[in-house]
DSSP file (Angstrom, degrees, kcal/mol; ACC not computed):
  #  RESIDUE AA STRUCTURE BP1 BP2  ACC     N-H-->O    O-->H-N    N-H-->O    O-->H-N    TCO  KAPPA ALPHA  PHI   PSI    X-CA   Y-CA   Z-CA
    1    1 A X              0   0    0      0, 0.0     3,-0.0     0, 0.0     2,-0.0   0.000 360.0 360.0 360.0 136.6  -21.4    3.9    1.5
    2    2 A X        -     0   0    0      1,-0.1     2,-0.3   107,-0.0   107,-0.1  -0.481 360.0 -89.5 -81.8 173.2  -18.2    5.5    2.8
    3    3 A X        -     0   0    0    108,-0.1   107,-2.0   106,-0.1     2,-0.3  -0.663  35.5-131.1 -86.7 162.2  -16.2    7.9    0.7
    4    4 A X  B     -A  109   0A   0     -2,-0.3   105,-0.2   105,-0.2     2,-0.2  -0.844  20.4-144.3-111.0 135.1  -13.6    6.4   -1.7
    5    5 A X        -     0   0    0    103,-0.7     2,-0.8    -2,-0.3   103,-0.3  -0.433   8.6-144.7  27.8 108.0  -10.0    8.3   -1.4
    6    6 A X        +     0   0    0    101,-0.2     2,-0.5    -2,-0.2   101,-0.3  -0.725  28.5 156.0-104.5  96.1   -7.7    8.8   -4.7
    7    7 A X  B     +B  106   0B   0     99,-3.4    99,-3.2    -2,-0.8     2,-0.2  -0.987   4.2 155.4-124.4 166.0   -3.9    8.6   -4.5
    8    8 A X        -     0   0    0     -2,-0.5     2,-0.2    97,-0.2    97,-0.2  -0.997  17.6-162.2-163.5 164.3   -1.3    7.9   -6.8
    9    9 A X        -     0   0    0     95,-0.3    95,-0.5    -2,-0.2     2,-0.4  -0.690  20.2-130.1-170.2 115.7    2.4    8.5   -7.6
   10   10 A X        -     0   0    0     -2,-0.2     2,-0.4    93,-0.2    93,-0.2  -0.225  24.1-163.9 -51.1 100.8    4.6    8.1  -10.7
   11   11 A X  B     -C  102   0B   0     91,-1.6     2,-3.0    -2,-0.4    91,-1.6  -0.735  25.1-130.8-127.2 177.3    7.6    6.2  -10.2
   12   12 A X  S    S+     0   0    0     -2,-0.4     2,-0.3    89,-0.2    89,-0.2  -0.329  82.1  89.7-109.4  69.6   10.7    6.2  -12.6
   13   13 A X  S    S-     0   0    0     -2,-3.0     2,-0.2    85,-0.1    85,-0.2  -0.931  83.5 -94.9-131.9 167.5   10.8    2.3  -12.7
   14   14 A X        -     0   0    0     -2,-0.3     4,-0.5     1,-0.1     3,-0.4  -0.744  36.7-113.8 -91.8 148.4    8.9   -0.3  -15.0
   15   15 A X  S  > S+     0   0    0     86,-0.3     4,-0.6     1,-0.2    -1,-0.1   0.349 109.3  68.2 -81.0   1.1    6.3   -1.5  -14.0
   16   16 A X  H  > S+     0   0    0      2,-0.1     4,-1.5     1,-0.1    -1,-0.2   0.837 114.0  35.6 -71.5 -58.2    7.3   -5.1  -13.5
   17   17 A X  H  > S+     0   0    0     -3,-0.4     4,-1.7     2,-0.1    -2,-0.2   0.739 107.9  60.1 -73.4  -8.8    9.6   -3.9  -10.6
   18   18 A X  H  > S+     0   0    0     -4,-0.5     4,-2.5     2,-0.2    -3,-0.1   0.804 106.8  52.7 -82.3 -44.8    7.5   -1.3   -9.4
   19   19 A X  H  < S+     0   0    0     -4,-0.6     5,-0.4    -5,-0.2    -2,-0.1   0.961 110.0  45.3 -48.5 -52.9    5.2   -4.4   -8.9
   20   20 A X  H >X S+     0   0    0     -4,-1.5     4,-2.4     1,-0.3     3,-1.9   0.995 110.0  53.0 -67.7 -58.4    7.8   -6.7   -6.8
   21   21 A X  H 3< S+     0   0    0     -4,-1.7    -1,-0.3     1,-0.3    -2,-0.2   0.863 110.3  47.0 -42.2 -34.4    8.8   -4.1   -4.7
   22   22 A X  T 3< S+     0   0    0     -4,-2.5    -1,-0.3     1,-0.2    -2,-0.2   0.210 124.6  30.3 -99.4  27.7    5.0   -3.3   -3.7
   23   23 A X  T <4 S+     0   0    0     -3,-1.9     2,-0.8     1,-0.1    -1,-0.2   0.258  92.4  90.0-139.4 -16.7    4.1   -6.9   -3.1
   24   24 A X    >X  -     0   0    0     -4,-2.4     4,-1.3    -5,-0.4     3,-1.1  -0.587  69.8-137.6-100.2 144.8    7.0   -8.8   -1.9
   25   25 A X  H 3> S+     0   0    0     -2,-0.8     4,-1.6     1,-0.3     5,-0.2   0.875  95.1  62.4 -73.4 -25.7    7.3   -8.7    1.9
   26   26 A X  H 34 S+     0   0    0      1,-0.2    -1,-0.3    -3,-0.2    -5,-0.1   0.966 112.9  37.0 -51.0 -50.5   11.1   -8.2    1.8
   27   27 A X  H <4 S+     0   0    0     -3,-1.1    -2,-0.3    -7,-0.2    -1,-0.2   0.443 110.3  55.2 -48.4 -30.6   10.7   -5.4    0.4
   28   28 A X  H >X S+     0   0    0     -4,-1.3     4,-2.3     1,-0.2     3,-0.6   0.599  98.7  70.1 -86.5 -20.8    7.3   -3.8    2.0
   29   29 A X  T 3< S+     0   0    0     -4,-1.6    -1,-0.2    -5,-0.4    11,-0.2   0.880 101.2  43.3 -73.4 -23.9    9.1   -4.3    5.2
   30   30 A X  T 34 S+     0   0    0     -5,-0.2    -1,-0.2     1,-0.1    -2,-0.2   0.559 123.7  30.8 -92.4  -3.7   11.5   -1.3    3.9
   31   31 A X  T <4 S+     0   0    0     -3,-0.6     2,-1.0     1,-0.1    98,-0.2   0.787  84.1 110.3-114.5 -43.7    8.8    1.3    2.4
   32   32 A X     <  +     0   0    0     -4,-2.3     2,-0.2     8,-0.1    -1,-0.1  -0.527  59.2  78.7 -89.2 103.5    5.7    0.7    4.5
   33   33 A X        -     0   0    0     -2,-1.0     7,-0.1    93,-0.1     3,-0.1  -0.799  64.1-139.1-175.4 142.2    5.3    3.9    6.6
   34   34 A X  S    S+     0   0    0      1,-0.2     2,-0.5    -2,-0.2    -2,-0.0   0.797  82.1   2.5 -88.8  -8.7    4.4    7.1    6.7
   35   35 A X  S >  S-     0   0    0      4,-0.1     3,-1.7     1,-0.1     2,-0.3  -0.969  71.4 -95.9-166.5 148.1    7.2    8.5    8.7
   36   36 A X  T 3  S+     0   0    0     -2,-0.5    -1,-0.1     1,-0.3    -2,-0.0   0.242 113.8  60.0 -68.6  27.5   10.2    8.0   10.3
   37   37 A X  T 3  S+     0   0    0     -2,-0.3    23,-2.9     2,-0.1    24,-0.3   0.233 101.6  79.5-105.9   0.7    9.2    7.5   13.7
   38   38 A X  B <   -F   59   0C   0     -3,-1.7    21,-0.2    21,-0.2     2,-0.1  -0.777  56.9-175.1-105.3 154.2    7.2    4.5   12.2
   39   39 A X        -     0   0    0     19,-0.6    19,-0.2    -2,-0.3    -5,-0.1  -0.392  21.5-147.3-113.2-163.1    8.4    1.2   11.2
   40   40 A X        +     0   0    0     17,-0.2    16,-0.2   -11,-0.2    17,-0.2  -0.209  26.1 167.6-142.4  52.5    6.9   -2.5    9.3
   41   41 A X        +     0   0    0     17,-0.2     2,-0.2    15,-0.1    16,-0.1   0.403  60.7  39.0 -15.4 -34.4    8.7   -4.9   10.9
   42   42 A X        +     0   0    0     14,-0.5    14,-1.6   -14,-0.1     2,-0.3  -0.951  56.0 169.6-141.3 129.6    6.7   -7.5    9.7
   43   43 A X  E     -G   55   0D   0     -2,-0.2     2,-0.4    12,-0.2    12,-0.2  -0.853   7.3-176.4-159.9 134.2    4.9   -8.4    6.2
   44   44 A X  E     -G   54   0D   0     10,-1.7    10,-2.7    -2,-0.3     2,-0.2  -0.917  13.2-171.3-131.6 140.9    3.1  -11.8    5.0
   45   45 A X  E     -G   53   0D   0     -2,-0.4     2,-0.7     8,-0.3     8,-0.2  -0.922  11.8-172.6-142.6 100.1    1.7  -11.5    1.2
   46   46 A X        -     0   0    0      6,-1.5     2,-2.0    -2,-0.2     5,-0.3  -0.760  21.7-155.3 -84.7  68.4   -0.5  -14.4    0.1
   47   47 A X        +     0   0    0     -2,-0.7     2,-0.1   -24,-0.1    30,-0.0  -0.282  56.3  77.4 -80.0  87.2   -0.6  -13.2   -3.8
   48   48 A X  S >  S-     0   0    0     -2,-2.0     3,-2.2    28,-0.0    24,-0.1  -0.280  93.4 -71.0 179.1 113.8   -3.4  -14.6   -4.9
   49   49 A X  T 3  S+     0   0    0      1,-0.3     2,-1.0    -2,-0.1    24,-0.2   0.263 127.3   7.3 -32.0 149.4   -8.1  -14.2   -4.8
   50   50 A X  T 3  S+     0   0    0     22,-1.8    -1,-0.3     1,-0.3    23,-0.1  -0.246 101.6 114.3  88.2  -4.2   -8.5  -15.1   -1.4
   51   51 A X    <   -     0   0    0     -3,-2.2    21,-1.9    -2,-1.0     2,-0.8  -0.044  66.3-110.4 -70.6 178.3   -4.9  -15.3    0.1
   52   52 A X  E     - H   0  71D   0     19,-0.2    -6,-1.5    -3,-0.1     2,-0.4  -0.841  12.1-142.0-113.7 138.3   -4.3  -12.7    2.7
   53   53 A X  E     +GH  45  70D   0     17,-0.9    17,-0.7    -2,-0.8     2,-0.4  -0.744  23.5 170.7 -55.2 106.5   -2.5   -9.8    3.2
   54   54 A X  E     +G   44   0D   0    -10,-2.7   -10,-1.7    -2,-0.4     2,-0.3  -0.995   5.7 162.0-133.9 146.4   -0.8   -8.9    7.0
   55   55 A X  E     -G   43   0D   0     -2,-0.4     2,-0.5   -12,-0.2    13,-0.5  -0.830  22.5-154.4-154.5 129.9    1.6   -6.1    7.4
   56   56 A X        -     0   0    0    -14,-1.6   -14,-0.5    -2,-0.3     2,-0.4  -0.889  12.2-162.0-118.7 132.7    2.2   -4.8   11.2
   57   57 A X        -     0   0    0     -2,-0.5     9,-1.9   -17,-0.2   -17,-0.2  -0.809   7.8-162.7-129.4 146.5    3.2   -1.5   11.4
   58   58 A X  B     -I   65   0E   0     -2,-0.4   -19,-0.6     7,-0.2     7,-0.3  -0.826  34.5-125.6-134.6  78.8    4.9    0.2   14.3
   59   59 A X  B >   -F   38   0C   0      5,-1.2     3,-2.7   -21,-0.2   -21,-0.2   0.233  37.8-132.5  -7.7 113.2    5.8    3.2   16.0
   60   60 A X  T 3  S+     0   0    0    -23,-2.9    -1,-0.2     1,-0.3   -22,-0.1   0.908 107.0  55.6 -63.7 -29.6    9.9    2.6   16.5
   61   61 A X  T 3  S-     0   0    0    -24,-0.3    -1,-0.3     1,-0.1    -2,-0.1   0.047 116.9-119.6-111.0  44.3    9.5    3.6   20.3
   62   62 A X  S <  S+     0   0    0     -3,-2.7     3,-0.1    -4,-0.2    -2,-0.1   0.176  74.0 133.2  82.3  -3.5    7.1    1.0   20.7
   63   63 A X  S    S-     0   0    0      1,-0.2     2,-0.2    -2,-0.1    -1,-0.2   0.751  74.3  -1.3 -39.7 -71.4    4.3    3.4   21.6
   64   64 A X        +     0   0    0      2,-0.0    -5,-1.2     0, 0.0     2,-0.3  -0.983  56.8 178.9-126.1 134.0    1.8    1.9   19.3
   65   65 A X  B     -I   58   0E   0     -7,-0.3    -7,-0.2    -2,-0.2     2,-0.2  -0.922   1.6-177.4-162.8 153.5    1.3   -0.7   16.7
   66   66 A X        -     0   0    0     -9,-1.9    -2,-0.0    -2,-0.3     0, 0.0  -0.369  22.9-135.3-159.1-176.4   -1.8   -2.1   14.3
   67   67 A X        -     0   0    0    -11,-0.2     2,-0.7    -2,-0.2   -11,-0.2  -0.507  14.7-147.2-156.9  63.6   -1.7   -5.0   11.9
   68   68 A X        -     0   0    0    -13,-0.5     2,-0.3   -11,-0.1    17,-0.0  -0.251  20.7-179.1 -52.2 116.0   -3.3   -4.2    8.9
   69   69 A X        +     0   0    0     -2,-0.7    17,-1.9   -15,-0.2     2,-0.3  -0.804   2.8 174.2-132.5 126.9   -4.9   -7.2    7.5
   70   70 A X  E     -H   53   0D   0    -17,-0.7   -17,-0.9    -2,-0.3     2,-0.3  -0.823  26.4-128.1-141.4 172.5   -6.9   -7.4    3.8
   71   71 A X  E     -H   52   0D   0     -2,-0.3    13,-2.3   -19,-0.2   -19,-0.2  -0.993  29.2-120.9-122.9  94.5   -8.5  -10.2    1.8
   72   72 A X        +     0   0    0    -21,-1.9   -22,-1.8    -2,-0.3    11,-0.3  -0.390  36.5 165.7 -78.9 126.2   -7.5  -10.4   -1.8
   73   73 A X  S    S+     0   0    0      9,-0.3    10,-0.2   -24,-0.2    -1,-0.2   0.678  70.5  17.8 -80.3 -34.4  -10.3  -10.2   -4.3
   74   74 A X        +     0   0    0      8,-0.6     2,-0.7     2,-0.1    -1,-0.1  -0.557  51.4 172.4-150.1  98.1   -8.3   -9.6   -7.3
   75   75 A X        +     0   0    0      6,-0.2     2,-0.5    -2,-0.1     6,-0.2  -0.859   8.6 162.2-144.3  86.6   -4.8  -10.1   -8.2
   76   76 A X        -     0   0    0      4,-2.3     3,-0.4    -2,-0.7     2,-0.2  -0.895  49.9-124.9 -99.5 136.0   -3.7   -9.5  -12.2
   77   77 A X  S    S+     0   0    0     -2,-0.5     3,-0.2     1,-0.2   -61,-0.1  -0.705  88.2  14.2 -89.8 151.7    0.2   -9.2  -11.5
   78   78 A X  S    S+     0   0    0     -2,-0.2    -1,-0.2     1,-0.2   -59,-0.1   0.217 129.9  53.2  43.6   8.2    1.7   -6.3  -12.7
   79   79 A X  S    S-     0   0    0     -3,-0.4     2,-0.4     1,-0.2    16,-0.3   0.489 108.0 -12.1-125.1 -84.5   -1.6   -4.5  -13.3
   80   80 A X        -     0   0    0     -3,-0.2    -4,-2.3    14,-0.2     2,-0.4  -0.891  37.6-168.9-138.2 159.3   -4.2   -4.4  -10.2
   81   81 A X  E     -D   93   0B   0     12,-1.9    12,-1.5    -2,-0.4     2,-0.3  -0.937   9.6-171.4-133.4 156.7   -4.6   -5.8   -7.0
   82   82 A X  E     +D   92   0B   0     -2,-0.4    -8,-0.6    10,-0.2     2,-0.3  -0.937  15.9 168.5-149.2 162.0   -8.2   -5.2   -5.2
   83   83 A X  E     -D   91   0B   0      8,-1.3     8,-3.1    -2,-0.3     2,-0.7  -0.932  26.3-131.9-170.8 126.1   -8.4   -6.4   -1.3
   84   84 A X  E     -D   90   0B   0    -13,-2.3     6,-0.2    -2,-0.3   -13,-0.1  -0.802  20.6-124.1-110.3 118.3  -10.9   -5.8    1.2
   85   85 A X    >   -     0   0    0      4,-1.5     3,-0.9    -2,-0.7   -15,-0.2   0.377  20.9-113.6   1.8 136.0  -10.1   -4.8    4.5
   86   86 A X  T 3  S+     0   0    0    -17,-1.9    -1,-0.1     1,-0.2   -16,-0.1   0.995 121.5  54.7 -57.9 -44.0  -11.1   -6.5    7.7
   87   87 A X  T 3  S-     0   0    0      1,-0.1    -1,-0.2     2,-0.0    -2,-0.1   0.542 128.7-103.7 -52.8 -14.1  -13.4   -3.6    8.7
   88   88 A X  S <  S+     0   0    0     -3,-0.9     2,-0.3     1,-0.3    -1,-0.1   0.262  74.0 144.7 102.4 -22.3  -15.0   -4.3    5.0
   89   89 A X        -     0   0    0     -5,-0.1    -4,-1.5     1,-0.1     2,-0.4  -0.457  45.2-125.2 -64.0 131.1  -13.5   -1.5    3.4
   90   90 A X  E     -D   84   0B   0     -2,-0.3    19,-0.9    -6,-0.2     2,-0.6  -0.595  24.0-174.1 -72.3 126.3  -12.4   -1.8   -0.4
   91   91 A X  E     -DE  83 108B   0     -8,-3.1    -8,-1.3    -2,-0.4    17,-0.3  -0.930   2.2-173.5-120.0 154.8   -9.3   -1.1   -1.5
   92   92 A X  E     -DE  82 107B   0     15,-3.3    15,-2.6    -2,-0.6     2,-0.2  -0.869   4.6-177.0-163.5 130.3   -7.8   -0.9   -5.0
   93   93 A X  E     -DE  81 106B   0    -12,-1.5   -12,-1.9    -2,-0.2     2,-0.3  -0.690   6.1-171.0-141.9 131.8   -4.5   -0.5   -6.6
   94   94 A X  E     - E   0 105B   0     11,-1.4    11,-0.7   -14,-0.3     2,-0.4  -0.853  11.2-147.0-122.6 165.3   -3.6   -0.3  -10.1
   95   95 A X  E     - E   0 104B   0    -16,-0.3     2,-0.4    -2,-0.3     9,-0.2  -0.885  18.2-177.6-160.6 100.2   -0.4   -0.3  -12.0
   96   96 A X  E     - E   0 103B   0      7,-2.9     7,-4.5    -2,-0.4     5,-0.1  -0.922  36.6-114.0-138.0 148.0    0.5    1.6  -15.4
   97   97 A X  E     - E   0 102B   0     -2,-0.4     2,-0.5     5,-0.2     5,-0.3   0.100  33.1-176.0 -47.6 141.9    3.1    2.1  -17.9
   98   98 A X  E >   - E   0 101B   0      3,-2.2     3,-4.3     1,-0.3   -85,-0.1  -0.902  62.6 -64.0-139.2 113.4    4.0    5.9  -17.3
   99   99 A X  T 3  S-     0   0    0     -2,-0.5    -1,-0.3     1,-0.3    -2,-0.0  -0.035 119.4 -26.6  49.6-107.6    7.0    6.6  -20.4
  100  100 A X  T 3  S+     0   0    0     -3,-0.1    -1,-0.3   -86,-0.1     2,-0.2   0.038 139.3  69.8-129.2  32.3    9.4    4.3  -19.1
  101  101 A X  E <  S- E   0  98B   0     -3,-4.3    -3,-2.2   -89,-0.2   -86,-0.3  -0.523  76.6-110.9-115.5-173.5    8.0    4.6  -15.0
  102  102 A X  E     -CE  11  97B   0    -91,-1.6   -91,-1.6    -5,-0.3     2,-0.5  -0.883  12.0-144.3-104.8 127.3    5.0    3.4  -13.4
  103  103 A X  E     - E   0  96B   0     -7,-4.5    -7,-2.9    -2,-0.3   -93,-0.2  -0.922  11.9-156.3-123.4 143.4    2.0    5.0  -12.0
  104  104 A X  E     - E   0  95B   0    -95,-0.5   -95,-0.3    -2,-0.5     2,-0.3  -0.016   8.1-169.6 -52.8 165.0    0.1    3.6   -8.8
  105  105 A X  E     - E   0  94B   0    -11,-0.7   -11,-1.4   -97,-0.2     2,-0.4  -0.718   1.9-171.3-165.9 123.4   -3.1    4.4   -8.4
  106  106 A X  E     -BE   7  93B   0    -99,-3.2   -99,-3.4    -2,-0.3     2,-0.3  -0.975   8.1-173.7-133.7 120.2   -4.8    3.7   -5.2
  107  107 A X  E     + E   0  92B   0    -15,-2.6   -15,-3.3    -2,-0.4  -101,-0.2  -0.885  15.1 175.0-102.0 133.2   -8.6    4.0   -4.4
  108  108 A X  E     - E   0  91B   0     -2,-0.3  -103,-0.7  -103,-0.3   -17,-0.2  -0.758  31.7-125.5-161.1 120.7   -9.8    3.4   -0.6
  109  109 A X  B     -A    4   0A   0    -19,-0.9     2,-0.4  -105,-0.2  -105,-0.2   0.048  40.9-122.9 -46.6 147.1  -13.3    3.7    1.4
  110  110 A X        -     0   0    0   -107,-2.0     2,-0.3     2,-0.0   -20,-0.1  -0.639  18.0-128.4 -72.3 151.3  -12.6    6.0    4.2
  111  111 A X        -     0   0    0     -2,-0.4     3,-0.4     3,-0.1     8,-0.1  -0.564  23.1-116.3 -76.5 165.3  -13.3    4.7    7.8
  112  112 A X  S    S+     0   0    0     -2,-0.3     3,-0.0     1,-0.2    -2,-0.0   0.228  93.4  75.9-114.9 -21.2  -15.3    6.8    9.9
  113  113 A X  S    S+     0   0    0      1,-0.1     2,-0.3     2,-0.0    -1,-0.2   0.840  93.1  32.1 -77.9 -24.3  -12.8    7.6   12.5
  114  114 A X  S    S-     0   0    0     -3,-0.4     2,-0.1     2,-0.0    -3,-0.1  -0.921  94.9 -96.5-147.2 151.6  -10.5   10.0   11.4
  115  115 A X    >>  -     0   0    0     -2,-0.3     3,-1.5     1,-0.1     4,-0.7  -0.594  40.4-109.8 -99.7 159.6  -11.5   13.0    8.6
  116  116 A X  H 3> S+     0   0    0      1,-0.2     4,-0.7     2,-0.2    -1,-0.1   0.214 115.4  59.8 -69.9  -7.1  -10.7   12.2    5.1
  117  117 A X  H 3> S+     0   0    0      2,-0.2     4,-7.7     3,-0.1    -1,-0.2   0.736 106.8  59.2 -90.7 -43.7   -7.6   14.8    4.3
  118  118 A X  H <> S+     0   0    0     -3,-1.5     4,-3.7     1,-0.2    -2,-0.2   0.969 111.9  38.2 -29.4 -70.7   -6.0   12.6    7.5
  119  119 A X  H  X S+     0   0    0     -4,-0.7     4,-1.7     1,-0.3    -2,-0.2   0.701 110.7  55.9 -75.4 -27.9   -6.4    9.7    5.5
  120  120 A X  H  < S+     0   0    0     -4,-0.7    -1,-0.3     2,-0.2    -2,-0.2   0.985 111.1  42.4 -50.7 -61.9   -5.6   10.9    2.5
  121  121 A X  H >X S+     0   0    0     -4,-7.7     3,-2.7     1,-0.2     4,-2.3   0.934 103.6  63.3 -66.4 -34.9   -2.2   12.2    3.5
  122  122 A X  H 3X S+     0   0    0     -4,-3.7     4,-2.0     1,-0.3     3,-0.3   0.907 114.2  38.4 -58.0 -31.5   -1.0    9.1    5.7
  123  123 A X  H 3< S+     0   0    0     -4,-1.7    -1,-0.3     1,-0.2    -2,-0.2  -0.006 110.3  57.2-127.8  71.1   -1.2    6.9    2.5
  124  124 A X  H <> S+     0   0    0     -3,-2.7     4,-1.5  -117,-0.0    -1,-0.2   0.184 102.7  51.3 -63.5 -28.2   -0.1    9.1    0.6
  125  125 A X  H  < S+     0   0    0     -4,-2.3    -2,-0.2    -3,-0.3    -3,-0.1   0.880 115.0  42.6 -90.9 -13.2    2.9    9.5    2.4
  126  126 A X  T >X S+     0   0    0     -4,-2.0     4,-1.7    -5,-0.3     3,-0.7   0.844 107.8  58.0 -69.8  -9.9    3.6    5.8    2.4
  127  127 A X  H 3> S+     0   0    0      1,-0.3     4,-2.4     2,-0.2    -2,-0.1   0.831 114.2  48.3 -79.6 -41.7    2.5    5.6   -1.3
  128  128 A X  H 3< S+     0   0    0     -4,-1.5    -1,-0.3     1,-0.2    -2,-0.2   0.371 103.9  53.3 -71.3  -1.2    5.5    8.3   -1.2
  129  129 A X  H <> S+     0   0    0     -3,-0.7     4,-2.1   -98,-0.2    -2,-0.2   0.486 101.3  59.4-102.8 -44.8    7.7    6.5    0.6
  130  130 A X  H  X S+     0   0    0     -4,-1.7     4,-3.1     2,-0.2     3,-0.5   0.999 104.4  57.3 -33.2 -76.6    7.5    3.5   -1.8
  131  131 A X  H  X S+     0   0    0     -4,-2.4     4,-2.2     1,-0.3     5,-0.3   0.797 102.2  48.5 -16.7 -63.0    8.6    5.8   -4.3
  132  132 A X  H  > S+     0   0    0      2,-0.2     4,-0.9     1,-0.2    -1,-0.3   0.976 116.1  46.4 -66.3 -49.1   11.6    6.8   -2.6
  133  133 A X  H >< S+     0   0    0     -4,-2.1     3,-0.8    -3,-0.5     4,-0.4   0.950 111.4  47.1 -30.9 -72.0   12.5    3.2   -2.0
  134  134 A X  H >< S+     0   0    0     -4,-3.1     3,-1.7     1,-0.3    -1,-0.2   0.777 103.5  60.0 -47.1 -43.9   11.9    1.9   -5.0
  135  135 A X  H 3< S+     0   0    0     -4,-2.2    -1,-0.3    -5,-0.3    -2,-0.2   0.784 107.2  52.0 -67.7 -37.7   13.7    4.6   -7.0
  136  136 A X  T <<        0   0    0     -4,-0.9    -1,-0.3    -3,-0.8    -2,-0.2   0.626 360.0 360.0 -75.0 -10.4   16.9    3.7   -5.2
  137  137 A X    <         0   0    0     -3,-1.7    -1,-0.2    -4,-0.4    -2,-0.2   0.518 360.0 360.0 -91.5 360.0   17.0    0.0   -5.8
């Protein structure tokens, strides 16, 4: 079993928009990255157990680019989404009233490739990045 990952991040919207922003693809296309040399150009959201997930995320000088691609397990709107990975990995996402913000909460097995502080911070800093998006709309 890999180890599972913690991040989260309060943000000062209700959680019914906090929700649309993190699932609707118009939107993910403006948030998901961890920095600004990166882009999402692209983002397909099937909201629903077994629809799929695609988001392909990009290096702006074309350098490198991935497709991150998940499987929906569980899908409560406005509450939690759970998805697995292609590689198999779990991921899981929650969504709670914070005053009159939100907070995320994101659990995800590590992969093997890259050490676990790595992964923490790259999504954390898109989980942060939401944040900043979101807060502006």
């Amino acid at each position: 079993m890999s180890q599972k990952i913690h991040i989260q991040a309060t943000v000062d919207v209700p959680r019914a928009k906090a929700w649309a922003i993190y699932t609707e693809p118009a939107h993910i296309t403006n948030w998901n990255f961890a920095s600004d040399d990166w882009c999402c150009p692209r983002a397909e959201n099937d909201l629903r157990v077994g629809g799929r997930l695609c988001y392909r995320m990009e290096a702006k000088d074309g350098s490198f680019g991935f497709d991150f691609e998940a499987v929906y397990a569980e899908v409560l709107p406005a509450v939690k989404l759970d998805y697995s990975l292609t590689d198999g990995r779990a991921v899981e996402t929650s969504f709670e009233d914070a005053g009159e913000g939100t907070t995320i909460s994101i659990a995800f097995e590590a992969e093997a490739e890259n050490p676990a502080d790595m992964q923490r911070a790259g999504w954390q800093a898109i989980l942060d990045n939401f944040k900043r998006y979101a807060e502006t709309l």
